[in-house]
VEXBAFI-579525 format. One line per 10 residues: number of its first residue (from 1); for each residue x, y, z of C-alpha. Coordinates in pm, 1 decimal, m for minus. Last residue first. Layout:
<sites>
NUM) X Y Z  ...
</sites>
This chain:
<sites>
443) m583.8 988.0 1503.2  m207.2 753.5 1459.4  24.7 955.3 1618.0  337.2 1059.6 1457.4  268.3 1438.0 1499.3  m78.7 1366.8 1332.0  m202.5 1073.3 1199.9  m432.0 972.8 949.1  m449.1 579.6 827.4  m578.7 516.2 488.9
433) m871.4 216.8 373.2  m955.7 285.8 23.8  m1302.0 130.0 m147.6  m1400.8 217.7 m541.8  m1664.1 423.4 m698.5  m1665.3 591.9 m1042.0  m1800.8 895.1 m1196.6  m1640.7 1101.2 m1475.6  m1755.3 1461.4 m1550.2  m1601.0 1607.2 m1893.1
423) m1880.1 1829.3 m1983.8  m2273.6 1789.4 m1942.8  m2402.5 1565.1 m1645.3  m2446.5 1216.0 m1631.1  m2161.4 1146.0 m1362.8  m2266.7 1489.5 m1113.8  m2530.8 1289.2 m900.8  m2235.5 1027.2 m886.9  m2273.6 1030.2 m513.0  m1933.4 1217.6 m352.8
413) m2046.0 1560.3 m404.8  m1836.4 1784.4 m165.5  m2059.7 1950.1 68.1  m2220.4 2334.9 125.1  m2454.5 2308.8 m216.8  m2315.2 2616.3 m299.6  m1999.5 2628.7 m204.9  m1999.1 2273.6 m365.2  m2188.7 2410.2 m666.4  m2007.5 2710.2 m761.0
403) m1622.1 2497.6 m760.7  m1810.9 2227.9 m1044.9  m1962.6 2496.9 m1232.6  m1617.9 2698.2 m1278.3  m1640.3 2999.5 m1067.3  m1640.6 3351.2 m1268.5  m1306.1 3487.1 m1395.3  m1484.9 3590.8 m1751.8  m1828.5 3545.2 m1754.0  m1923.8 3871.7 m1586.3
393) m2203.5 3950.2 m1843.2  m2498.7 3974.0 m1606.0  m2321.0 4011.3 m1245.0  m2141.4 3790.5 m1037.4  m2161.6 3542.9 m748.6  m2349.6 3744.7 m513.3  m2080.5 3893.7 m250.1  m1888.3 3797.6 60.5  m1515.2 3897.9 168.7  m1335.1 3822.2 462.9
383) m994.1 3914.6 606.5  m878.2 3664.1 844.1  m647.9 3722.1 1204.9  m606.9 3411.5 1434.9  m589.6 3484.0 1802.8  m923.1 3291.9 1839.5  m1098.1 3522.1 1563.2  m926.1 3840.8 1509.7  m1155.4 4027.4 1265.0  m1105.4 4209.3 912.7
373) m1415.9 4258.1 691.0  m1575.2 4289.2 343.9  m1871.8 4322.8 159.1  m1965.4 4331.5 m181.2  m2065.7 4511.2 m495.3  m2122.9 4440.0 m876.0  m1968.7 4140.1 m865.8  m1685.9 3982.7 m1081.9  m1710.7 3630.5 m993.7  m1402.0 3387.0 m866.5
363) m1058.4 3228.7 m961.8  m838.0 3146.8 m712.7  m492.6 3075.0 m740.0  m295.8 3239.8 m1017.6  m351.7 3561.5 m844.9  m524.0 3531.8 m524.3  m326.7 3817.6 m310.9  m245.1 4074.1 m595.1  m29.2 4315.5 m494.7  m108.9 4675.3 m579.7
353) 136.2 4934.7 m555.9  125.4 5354.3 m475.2  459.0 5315.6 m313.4  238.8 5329.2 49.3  134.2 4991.1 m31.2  m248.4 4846.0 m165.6  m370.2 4452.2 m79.1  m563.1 4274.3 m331.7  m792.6 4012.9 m385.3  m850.9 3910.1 m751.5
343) m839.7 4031.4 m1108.5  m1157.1 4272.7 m1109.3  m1069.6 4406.7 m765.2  m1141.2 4324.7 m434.7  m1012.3 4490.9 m159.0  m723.6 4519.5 108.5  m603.8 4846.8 202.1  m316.1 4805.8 478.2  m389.0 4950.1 863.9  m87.4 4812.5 1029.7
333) 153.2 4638.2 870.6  351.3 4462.7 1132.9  684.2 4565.6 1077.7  777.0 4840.8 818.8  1033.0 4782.3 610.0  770.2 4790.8 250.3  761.8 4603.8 m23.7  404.4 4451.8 19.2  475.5 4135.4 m139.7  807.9 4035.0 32.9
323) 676.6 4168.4 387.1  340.9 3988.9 334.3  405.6 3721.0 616.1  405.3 3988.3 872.6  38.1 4096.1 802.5  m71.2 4169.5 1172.1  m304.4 4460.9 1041.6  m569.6 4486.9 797.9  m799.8 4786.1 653.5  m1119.1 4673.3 461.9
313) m1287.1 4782.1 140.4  m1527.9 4546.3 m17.1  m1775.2 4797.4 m51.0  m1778.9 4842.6 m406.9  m1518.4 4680.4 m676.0  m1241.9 4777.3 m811.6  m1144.5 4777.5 m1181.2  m771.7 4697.3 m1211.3  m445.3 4814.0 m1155.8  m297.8 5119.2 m988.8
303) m241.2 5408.7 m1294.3  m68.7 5727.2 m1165.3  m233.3 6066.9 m1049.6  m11.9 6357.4 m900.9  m150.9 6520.0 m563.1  m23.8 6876.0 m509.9  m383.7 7057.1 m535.2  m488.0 6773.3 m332.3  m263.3 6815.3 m36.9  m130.3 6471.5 81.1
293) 79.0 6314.7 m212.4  27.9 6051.5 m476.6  m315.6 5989.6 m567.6  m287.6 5642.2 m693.9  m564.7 5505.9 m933.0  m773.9 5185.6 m981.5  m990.4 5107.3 m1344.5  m1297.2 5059.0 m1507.9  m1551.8 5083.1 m1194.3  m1384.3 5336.1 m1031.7
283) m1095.7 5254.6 m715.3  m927.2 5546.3 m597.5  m639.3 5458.2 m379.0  m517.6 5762.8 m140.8  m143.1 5872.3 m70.6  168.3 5822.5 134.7  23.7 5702.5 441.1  m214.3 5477.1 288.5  m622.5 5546.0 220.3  m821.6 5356.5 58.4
273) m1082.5 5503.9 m188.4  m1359.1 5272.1 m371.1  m1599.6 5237.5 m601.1  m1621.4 5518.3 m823.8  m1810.4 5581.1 m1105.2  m1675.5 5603.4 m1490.8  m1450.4 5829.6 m1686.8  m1305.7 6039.2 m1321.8  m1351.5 6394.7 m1219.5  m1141.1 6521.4 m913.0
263) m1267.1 6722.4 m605.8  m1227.3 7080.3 m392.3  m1335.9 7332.3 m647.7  m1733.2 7391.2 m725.9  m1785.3 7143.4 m417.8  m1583.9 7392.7 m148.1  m1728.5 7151.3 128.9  m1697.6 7222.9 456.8  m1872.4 7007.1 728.3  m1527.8 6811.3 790.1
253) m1339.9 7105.5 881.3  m1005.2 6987.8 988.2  m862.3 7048.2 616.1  m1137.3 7175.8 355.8  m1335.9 6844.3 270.2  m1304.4 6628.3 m41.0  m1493.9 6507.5 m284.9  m1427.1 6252.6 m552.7  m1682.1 6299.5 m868.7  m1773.0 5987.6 m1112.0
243) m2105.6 5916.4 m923.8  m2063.0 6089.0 m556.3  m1773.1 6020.9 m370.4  m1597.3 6041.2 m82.3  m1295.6 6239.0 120.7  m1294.2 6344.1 463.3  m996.5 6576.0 504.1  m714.4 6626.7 814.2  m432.1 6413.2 549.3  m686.3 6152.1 520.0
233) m1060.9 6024.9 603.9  m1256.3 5814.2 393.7  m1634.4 5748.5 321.5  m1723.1 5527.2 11.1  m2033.2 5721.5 m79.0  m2154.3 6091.7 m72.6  m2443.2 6283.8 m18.7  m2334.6 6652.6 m111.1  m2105.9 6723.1 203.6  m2239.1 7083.8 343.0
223) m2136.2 7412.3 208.5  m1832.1 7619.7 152.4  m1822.2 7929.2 m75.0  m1620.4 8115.8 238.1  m1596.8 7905.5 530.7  m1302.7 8099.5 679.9  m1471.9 8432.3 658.9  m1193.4 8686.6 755.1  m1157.6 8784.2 1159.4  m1025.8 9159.0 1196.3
213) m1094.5 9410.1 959.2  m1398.4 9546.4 1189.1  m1619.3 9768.5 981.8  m1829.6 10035.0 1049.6  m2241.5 10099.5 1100.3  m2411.6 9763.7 1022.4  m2723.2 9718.8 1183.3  m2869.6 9361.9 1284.2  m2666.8 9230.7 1476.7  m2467.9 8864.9 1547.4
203) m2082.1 9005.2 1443.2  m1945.6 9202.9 1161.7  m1707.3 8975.1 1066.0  m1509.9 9041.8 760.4  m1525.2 8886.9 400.0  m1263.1 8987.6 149.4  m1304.0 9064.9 m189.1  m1291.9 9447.0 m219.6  m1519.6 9744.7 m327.5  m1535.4 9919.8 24.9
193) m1454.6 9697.6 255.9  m1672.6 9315.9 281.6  m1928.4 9253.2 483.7  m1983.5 8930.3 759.2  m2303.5 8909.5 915.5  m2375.7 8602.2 1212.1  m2635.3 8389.8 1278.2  m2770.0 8355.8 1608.6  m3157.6 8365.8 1534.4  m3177.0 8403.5 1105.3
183) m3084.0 8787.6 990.2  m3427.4 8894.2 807.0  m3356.4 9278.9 787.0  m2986.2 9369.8 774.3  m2986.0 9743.8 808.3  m2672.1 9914.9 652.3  m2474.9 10221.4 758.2  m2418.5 10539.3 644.2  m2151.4 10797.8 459.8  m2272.3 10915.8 112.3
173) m2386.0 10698.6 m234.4  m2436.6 10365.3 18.4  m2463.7 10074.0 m208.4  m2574.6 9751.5 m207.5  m2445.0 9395.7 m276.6  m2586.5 9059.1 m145.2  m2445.1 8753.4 m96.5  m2570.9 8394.4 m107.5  m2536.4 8211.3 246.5  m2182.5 8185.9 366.7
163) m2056.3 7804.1 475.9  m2226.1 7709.6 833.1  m1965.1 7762.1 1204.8  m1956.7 7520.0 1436.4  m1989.4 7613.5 1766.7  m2257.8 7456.8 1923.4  m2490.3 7573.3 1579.6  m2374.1 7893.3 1388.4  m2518.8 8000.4 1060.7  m2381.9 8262.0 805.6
153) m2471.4 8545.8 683.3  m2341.0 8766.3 321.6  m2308.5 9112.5 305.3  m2117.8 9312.0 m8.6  m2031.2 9683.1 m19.5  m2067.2 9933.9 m264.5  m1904.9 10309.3 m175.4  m1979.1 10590.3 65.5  m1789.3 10570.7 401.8  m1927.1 10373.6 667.3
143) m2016.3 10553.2 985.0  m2314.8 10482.0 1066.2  m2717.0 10598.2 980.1  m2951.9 10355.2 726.0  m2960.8 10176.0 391.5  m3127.1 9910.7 353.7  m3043.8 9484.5 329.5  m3222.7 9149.4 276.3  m2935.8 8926.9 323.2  m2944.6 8586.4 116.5
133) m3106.3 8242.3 265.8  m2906.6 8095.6 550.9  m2611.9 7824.6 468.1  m2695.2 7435.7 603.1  m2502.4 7348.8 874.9  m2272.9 6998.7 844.0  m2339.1 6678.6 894.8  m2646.2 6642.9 1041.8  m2691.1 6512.4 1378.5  m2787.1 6183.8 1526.2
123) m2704.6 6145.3 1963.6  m2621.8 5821.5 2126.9  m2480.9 6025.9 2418.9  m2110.0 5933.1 2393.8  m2147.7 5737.8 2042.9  m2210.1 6039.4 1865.8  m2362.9 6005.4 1502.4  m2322.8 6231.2 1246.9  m2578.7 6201.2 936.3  m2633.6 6163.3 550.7
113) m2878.5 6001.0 323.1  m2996.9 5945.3 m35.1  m2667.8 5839.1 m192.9  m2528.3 5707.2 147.9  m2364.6 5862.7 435.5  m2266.2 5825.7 810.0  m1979.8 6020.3 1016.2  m1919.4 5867.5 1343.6  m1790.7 6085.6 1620.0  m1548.3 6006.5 1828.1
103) m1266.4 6215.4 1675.4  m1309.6 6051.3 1335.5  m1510.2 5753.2 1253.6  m1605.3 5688.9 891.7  m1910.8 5477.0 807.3  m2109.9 5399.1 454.4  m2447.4 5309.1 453.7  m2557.1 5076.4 178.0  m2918.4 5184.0 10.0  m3278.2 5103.9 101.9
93) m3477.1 5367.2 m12.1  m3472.0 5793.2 146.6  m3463.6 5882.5 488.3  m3266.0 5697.2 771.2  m3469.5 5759.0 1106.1  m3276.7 5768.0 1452.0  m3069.8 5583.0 1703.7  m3265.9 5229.0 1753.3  m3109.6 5004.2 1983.5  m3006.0 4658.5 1862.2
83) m2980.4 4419.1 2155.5  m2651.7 4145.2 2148.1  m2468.5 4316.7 2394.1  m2454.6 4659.5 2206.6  m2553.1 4718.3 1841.7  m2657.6 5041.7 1800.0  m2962.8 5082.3 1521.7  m3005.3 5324.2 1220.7  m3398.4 5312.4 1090.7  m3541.6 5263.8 750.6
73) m3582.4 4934.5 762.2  m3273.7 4800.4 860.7  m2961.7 4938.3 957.1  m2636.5 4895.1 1137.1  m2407.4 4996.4 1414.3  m2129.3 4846.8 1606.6  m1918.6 5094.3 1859.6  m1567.8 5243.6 1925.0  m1526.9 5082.2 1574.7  m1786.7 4854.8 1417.3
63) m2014.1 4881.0 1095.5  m2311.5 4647.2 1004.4  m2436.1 4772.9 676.2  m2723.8 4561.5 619.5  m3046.4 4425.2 831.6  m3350.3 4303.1 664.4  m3492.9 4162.4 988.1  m3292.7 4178.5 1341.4  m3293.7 3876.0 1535.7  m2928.0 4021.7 1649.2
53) m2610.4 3725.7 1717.4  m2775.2 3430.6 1553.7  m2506.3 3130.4 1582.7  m2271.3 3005.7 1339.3  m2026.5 2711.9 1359.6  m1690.5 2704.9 1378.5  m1478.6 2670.2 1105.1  m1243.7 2342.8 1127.6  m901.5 2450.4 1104.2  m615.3 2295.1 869.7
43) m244.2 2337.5 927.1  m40.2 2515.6 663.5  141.0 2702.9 903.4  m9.4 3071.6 838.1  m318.1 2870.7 907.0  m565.9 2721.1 681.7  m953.0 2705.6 755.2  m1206.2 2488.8 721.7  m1580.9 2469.6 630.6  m1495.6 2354.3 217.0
33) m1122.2 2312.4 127.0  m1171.5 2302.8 m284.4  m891.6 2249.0 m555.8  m668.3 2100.0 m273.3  m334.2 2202.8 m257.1  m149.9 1914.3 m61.6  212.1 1941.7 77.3  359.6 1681.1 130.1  716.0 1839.5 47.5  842.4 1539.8 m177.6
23) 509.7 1532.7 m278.4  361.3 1873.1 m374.9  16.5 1750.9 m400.8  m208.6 1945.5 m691.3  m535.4 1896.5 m770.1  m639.4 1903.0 m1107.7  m790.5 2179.5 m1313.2  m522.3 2421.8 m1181.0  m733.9 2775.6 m1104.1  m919.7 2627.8 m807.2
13) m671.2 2687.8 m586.3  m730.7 2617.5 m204.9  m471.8 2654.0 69.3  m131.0 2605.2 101.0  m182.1 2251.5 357.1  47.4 2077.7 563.8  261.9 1791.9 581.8  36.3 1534.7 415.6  150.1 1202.8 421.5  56.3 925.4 110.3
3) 195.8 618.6 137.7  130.9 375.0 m129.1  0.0 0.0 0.0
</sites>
């Protein structure tokens, strides 16, 4: 009787159309390794089984950092021991929620929808102040000399300060001062001097009799985030995206938005930006881009790989074993890009790179969106990715029949139901008796 002994395991490829066995190694590369998992060792795991964590119907984006939310019907919830709280209304349809946490607070968005959530007090916000309507504006008694000025108002809420509201010119043909008549509770009037650009604050009144050249507007032509997707903050800026458009925020001001200036145009939409130390990722449907650099206007574009696709973004530490791949001196790896692309699972470096992961070993769909995660399960570290096999014309890289069926079938056919089928499908039985051990011992 032949001796077979199996050493360890590489993991599955499905891209051979045999199995492989390394023998003089024993090492076995199975074509399909169904409810297990292999180690950084090449020893084999059993999964463990799942159990229902939230009875929670039509739930989707789950999201944790300093604390796990989701959605369902309409309605944002806070996951905490196992009970999902509800935090507030989600207008608009059913749509993926994306999540960015910065400074404690969580900021929330989707096509339709947008909010700030505050894990401290469980509070919902908006994201940003909306600008008051125009000044309405007469003439009346001060001390401004003759000449046109401009007014503009803008909002204040707990101390954060709106984008200007439209502005309005008038002017004064002899010394006087200006009456602002539908100022909004708390907001405040800025002017400009006589005939120039800058905005000045005038303060929370009504009349306008001099000018203080003290305090510019700093949220001149900003406004709030238009509702944006794929959610990521960088260099002091929340960036995302809306169709083919990446936005970005003015620095340490996430509620301003100059959106007539502060973005980048791309051919088709985008699906993802990942962020790296040296630069951001921007995925779009077609292709994946490097923005090289940390202040936009100073960012130079370079070509990345791939089509990437949606929402199956996720940031991974603990990647020692990746040191070759990623390029890079630094130990650890904390907080690399991994994502799907058109060609495979990828992880991004701070060169601007893209390494793919299951090149040459794993063929599966294209999707048109996904979902993605990092976790430490048991001391062992996995990224995951999930998603609908593929979408109308995404024949190329899909699952062979044979790999689709026993993931989704969830076993390994071993009854012939396969032999009469289409293709080159052989069925046969026979009887093996084999001995497994492990470390010598017979198990």
């Amino acid at each position: 009787m032949s001796e077979i002994r199996i050493n360890g395991f590489s993991g599955i490829n499905n891209v051979k159309k045999d199995e492989a066995f390394l023998r003089e190694k024993g090492i076995a590369e199975p074509r399909v390794i169904l409810n297990a998992d292999v180690d950084i060792t090449g020893k084999l795991n059993i999964r463990g089984g799942k159990s229902l964590f939230v009875n929670l119907a039509g739930a989707h984006s789950l999201w944790a950092g300093s604390c796990m939310l989701c959605a369902a019907s309409g309605t944002l919830y806070r996951i905490s021991q196992g009970v999902a709280v509800s935090i507030g209304t989600i207008t608009g349809p059913q749509y993926p929620l994306s999540y960015e946490e910065v400074e404690n607070k969580v900021y929330i968005s989707n096509p339709y929808w947008q909010g700030v959530f505050n894990p401290s007090d469980n509070s919902l916000s908006s994201w940003g102040l909306p600008q008051p309507s125009g000044a309405m504006l007469l003439s009346g008694t001060g001390n401004l000399p003759a000449g046109t000025y401009h007014v503009t108002m803008t909002n204040v809420s707990n101390g954060e300060l709106s984008g200007n509201g439209p502005i309005t010119e008038i002017t004064l043909s002899a010394e006087g001062g200006i009456q602002v008549l539908n100022r909004p509770s708390g907001a405040l009037i800025w002017i400009t001097v006589s005939d120039e650009p800058i905005f000045y604050l005038v303060g929370a009144i009504d009349k306008i009799v001099d000018v203080p050249t003290v305090e510019p507007l700093p949220s001149f032509m900003c406004a709030p985030p238009p509702p944006l997707e794929n959610l990521c903050y960088a260099f002091g800026r929340m960036w995302g995206s809306n169709g083919q458009v990446l936005y970005h925020s003015e620095p340490y001001n996430l509620g301003w938005f100059r959106l007539t200036a502060n973005k980048f145009s791309y051919d088709s939409p985008i699906t993802l930006i990942a962020r790296v130390s040296s630069g951001l990722f921007v995925g779009t449907e077609e292709a994946t881009y490097f923005l090289a650099g940390k202040e936009p206007n100073a960012m130079a574009q370079s070509d990345a790989g791939a089509g990437s696709i949606r929402g199956t973004l996720a940031y991974c530490n603990n990647l020692p074993d990746l040191s070759s791949v990623l390029g890079t001196p630094e130990k650890g790896f904390v907080d690399v890009p991994v994502w799907l692309t058109k060609e495979g699972i990828v992880a991004g470096n701070d060169s601007g790179r893209v390494f793919n992961l299951t090149k040459n070993r794993v063929r599966m769909s294209i999707p048109a969106r996904g979902a993605s995660l990092y976790r430490n399960l048991d001391g062992v570290f996995h990224f995951l990715t999930t998603f609908k096999q593929g979408i109308i014309g995404s024949g190329t890289g899909t699952l062979d029949e044979e790999t689709a069926s026993v993931f989704k079938n969830g076993k390994i056919d071993v009854h012939n139901e396969r032999a009469n089928s289409m293709g080159g499908i052989v069925g046969f039985s026979d009887t093996a008796t084999c001995t497994v051990t492990r470390g010598g011992v017979e198990i």
